[in-house]
C-alpha positions in Angstrom: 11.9 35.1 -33.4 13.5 31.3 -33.6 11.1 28.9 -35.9 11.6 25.1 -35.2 10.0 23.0 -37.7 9.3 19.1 -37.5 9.2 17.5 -40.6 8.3 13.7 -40.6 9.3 11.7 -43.5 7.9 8.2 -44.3 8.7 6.0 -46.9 8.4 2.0 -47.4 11.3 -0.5 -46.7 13.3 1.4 -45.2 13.5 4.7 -47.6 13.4 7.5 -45.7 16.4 6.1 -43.7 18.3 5.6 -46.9 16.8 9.7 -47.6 18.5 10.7 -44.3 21.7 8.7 -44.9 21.9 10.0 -48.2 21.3 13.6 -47.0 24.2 13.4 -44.5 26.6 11.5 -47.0 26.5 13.7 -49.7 27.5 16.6 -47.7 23.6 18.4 -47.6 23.3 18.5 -44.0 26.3 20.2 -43.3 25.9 22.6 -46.1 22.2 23.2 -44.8 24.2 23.4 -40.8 26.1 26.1 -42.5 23.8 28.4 -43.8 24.0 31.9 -41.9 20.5 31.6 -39.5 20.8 27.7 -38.9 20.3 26.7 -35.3 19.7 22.7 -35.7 18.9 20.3 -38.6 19.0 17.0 -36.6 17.2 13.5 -37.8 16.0 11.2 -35.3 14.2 7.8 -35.7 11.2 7.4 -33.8 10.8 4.2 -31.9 7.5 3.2 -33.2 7.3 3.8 -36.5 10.4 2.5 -38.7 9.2 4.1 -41.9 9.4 7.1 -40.3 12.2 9.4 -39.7 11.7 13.0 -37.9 13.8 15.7 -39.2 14.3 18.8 -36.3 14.7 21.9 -38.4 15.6 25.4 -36.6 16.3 28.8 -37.8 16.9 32.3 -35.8 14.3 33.9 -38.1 11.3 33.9 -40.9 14.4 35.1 -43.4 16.7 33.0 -42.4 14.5 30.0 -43.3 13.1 32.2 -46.6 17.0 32.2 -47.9 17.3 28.2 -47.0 13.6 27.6 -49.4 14.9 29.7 -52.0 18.8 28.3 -51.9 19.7 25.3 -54.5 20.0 22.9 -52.0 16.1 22.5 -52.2 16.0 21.0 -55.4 18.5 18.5 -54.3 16.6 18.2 -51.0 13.2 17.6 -53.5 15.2 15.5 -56.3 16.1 12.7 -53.2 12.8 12.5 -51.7 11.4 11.9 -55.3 14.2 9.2 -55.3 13.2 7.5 -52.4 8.9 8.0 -52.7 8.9 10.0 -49.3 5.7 11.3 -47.9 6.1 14.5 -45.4 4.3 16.1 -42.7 5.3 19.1 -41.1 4.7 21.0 -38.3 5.7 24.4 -37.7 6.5 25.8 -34.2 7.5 30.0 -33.1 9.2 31.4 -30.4 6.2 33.5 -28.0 9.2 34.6 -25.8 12.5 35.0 -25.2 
């Protein structure tokens, strides 16, 4: 069953933009895009709330996304939002039917 998670990062002045440009630019996200089980890994910016930027993260399956927490791209992912003092809230969302 497909799992789409939300993750909303917010920051101060303007960091968790710089944590998404940073992402994209250092080649993360397409690694991430890459990974066998990755449907979408998409940022948006919400219009209301310019500390904020949402991060749409799918995967085909519960072991898809196990191998993506457990792959060394998560201590990168961890080390930037460190850098740049980001806050997160997720939300987690299954497939019922297909």
């Amino acid at each position: 069953m497909a799992l789409t998670i939300n993750i909303y990062y917010t920051g101060t002045d303007g960091s968790a933009r710089r944590f998404a440009e940073e992402m994209i630019g250092s080649g993360l996200v397409e690694k991430i895009r890459a990974e066998k089980g990755n449907l979408r890994y998409d940022y948006f910016l919400p219009v209301d709330d310019p500390e904020t930027v949402l991060l749409i993260d799918a995967w085909e399956s519960e072991e898809a996304l196990r191998l993506h927490h457990k792959s060394p791209m998560m201590a990168e992912i961890a080390a930037l939002r460190e850098k740049y003092h980001l806050k997160m809230r997720v939300q987690r969302f299954r497939e019922i039917m297909k």
